[in-house]
C-alpha positions as CSV (number, residue, x, y, z in Angstrom):
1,X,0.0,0.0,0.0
2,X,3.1,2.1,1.0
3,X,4.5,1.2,-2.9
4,X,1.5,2.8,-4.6
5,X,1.5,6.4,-2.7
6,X,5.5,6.9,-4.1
7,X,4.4,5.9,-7.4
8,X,3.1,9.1,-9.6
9,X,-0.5,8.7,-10.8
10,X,-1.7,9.0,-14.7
11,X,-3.8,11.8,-14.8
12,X,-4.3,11.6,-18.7
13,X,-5.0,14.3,-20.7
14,X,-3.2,16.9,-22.4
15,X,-0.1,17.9,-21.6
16,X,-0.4,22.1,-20.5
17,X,0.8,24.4,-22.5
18,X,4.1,26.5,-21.7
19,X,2.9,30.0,-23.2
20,X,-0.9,29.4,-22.6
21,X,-3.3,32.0,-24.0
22,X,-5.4,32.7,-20.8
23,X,-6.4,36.4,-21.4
24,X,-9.8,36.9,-22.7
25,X,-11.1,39.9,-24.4
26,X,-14.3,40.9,-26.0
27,X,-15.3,43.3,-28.2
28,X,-18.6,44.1,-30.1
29,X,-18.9,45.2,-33.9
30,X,-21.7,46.6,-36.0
31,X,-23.3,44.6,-39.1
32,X,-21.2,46.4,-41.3
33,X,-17.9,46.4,-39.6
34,X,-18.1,42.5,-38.9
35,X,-19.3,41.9,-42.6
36,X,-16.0,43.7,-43.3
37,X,-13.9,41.7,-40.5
38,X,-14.6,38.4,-42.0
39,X,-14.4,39.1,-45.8
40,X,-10.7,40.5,-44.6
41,X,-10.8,36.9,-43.0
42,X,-11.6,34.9,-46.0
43,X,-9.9,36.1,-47.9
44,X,-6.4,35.9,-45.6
45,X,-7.0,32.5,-45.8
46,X,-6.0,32.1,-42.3
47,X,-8.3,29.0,-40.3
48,X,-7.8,30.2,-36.9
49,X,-10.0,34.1,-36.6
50,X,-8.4,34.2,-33.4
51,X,-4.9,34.3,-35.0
52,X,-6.3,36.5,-37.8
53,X,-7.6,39.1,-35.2
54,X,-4.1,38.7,-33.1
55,X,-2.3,39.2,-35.9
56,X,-4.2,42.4,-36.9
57,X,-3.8,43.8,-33.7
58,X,-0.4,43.3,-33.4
59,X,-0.1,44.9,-37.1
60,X,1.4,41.6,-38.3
61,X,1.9,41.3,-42.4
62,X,-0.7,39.1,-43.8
63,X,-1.0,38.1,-47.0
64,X,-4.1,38.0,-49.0
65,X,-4.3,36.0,-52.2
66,X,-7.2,36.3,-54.4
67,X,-7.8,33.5,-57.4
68,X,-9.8,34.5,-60.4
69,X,-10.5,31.7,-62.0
70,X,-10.7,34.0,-65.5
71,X,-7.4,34.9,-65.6
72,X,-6.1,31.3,-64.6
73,X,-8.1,30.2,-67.4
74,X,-6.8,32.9,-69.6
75,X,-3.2,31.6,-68.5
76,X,-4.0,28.2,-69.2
77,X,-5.2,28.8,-72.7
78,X,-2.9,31.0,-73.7
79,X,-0.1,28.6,-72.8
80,X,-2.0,25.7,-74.5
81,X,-1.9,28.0,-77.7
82,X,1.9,28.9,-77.2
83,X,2.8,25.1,-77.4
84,X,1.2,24.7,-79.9
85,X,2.7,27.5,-81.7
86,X,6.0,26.0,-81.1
87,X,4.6,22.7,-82.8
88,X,3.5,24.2,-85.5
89,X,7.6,26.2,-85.9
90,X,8.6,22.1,-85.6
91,X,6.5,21.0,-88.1
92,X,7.4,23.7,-90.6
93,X,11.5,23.4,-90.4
94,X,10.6,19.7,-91.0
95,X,8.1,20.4,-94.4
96,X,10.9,23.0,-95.7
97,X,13.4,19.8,-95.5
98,X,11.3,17.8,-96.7
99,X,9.9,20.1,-100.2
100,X,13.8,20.5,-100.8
101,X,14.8,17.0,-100.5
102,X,11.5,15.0,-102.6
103,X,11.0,17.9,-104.7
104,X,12.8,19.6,-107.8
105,X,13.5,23.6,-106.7
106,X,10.4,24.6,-108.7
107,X,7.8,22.4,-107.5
108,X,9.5,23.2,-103.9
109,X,9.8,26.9,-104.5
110,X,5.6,26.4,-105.5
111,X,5.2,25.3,-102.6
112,X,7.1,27.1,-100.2
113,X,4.9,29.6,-102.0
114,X,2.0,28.7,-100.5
115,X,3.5,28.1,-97.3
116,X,4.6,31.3,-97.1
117,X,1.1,32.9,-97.3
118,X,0.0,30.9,-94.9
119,X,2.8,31.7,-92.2
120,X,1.8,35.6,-93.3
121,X,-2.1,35.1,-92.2
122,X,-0.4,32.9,-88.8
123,X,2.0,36.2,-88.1
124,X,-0.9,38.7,-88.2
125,X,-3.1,36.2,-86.0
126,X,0.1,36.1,-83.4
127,X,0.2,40.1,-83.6
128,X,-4.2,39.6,-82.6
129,X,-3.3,37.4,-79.6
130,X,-0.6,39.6,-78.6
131,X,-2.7,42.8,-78.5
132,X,-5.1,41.1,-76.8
133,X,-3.2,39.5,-74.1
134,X,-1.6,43.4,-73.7
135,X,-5.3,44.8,-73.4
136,X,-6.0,41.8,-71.2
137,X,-2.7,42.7,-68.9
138,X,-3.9,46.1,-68.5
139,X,-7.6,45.9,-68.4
140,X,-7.7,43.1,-65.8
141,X,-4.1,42.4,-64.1
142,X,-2.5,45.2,-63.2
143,X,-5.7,46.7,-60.7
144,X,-4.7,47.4,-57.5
């Protein structure tokens, strides 16, 4: 009986904190300012609104970053486009070696011809996509 007095008992639990945050403080906001507290919340992308409030207090930096799923898609698209653009440069170095090996120089010069008209409509269509991803940059991506 003696033995089991010495012996430490197992409470269980949790193990207590060091730096425990005991200090409780309340505050109360209008409609308006806590509609504006928690969009500032979502959109930190913080999961802890204590934290978030601690860290506005304390003027921590937080950093806020918003998606648009437009743009990405623009991105994505745009990229798509540019590898195939590349492809397409591949495949014409590879025609041009081809017309001049298989052909006679005037049946190749015929056709390069025709290639060549249609690399001219593919430049002005490039020059298109590039205004527009320029209109696109300053329309849409550079708001602050």
């Amino acid at each position: 009986m003696e033995q089991k007095k010495n012996v430490k008992q197992n409470r269980g639990g949790r193990k207590p904190k060091m730096n425990a945050r005991v200090h409780r403080h309340v505050f109360r906001l209008t409609d308006e300012e806590n509609a504006q507290l928690l969009n500032r919340f979502e959109t930190s992308g913080m999961n802890n609104k204590a934290e978030f409030i601690t860290s506005l207090i304390f003027k921590n930096e937080i950093k806020t970053v918003k998606i648009d799923k437009g743009t990405t898609d623009f991105y994505m698209r745009l990229t798509s486009l540019f590898s195939q653009f590349r492809a397409v440069g591949v495949n014409y170095n590879q025609v041009v070696k081809l017309l001049y090996s298989r052909f006679t120089e005037k049946k190749a010069a015929a056709f390069l011809y025709r290639l060549e008209k249609q690399t001219a409509e593919m430049a002005s269509l490039c020059e298109k996509i590039i205004e527009l991803t320029e209109e696109f940059n300053q329309n849409y991506l550079q708001k602050k």
